[in-house]
N, C-alpha and C positions, 0 to 999 in steps of 0.2 A: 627462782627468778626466770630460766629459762624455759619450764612447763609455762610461766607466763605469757611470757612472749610470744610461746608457739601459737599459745591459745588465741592471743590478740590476732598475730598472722593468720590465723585459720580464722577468726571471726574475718578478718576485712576481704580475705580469696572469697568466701562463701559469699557474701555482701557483693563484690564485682559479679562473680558468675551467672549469681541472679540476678542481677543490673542487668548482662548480657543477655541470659535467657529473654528479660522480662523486654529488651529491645527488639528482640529475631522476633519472638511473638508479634509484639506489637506491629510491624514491621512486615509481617508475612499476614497478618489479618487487615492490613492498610492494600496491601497488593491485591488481596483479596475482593475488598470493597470497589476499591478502585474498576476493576475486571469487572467485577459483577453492574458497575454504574454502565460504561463503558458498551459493554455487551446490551442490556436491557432499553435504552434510553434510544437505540439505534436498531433495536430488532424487527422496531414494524418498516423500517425504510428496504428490507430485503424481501424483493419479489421476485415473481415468475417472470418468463419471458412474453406471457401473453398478457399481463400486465402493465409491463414493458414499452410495449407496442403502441399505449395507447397516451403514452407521456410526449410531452411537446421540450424536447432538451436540444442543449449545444452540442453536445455529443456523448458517444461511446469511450472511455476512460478505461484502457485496460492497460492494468500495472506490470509490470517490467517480473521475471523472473530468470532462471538459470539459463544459460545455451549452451551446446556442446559445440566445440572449435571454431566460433564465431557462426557456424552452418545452419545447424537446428536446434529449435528450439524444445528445453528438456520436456516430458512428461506434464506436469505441472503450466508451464508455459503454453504449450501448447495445447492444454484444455483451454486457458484464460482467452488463447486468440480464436478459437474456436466458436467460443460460447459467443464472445464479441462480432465475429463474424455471423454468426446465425441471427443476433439482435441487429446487425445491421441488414440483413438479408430481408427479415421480417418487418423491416421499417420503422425500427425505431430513431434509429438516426439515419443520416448519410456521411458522417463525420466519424472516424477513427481515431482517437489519440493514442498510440503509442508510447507510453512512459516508461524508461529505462535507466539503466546505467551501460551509458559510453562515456567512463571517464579517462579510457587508455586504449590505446591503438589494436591491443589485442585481446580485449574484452569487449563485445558490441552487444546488448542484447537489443536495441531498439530498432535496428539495420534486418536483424535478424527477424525481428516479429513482423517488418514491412513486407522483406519477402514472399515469408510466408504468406499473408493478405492479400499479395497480389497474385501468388499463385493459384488459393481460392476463386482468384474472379473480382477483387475491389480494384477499384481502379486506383492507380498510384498518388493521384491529384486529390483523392479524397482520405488520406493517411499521413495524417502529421508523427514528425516524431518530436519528441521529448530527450534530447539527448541526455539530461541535467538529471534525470530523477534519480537518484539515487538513493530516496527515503520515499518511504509512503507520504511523509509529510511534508517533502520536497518536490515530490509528484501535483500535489493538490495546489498547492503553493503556487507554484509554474503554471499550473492547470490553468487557475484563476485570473492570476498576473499576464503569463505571457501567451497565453494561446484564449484569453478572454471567454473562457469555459466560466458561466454561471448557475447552468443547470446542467446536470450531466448524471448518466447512467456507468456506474463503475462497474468495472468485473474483474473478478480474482475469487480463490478460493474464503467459501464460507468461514474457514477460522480468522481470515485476512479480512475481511469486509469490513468487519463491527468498528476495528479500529481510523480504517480507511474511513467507513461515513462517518463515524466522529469526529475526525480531524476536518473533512468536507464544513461536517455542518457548523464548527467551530470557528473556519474559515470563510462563514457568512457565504458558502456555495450550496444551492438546492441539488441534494445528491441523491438518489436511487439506488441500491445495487443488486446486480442476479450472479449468484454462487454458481461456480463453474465445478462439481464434484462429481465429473462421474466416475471414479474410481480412486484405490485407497493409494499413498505415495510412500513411497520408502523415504523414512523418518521422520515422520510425522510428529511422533512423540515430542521427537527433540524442537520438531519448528512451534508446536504447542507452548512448551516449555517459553521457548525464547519469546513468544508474542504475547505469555503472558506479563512477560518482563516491559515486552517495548509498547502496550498498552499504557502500563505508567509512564513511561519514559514519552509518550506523547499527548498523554493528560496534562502533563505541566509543559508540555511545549507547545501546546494549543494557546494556555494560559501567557507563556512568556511571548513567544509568535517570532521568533529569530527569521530573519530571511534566510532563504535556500542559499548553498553554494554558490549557484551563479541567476540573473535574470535574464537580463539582454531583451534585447526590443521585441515589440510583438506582434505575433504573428498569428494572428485572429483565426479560429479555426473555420470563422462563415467563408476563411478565402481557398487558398490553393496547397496542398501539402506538400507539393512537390517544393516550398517555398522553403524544408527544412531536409530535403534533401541535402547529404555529404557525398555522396556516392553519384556514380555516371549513372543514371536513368532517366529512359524516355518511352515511358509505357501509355 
């Protein structure tokens, strides 16, 4: 009676684990499709900068990344503002957007990326920020809504783009983007890893469309950027 029982116990464990297996599969080749839609359906939207040049947009869209002690901005960052600034240099726009996270007094990346711009040489009046962004899909969101961005040239690195124009073009905004790569980043790996998670995770938030954290009134990027100025500046 009790070799019975075992036997029953050991049929229904084997029964769940392949339930289990047969979900992670399922599950890990859904993640798979998704990435691969995701990445292919937006790969011709990523061009040169000499291709760049010759588009008629609202502006340059360059997404917010790490900063070191409110000062400069990391490695990675600092390509993105780079590359932005060369695309506005080059004329594809005269319009900066700065998208970031300033959600706390002593975390600014969007304060940080102005600077920088301006020590380049942009003038200050032509550089909005973005305080609110705090998502690639909060960035675009805002982009659209509150700085009235309906055609725009994005920049961020090439692993980051695919997801970014997709959210853009899902968001009914005419988006572009030029990859900021020139050189490799410590942990890579892991930001790969993670974007291939937050590709699903913004495949169905395109689909559901939740508004960002915050909107607030707007502040048109054809005007003055010093309009989103926090900080004392008179450049």
């Amino acid at each position: 009676m009790n070799n019975k029982r075992m036997k029953v116990k050991k049929k229904k464990l084997l029964v769940r684990l392949f339930a289990l297996v047969l979900v992670i599969i399922l599950a890990l080749i859904s993640i798979l499709i998704i990435n691969f839609y995701v990445k292919m359906s937006v790969k011709s939207k990523i061009i040169t900068v000499d291709e760049a040049t010759s588009l008629d947009v609202d502006c340059i869209l360059i997404l917010g990344a790490g900063v070191w002690g409110n000062e400069r901005p990391s490695h990675m960052l600092e390509d993105r503002l780079l590359q932005g600034i060369e695309l506005y240099n080059n004329g594809a726009s005269d319009r900066l957007l700065m998208s970031g996270d300033h959600g706390r007094k002593e975390y600014d990346e969007v304060n940080v990326m102005k600077e920088f711009a301006i020590k380049n040489g942009i003038p200050s009046k032509h550089i909005f920020m973005d305080h609110a962004g705090f998502s690639t899909y909060e960035s675009l969101y805002r982009g659209r809504d509150v700085f009235g961005a309906q055609n725009i040239i994005i920049v961020t690195q090439r692993y980051h783009l695919y997801r970014a124009l997709y959210i853009a073009e899902k968001l009914g905004i005419k988006a572009y983007g030029v990859s900021s790569d020139p050189r490799q980043y410590a942990g890579q790996d892991v930001r790969e890893l993670r974007e291939t998670l937050a590709r699903v995770k913004d495949f169905f938030n395109v689909i559901i469309k939740p508004k960002p954290t915050y909107l607030g009134e707007e502040i048109p990027v054809s005007g003055n950027g010093d309009l989103t100025n926090d900080l004392n500046r008179s450049r």
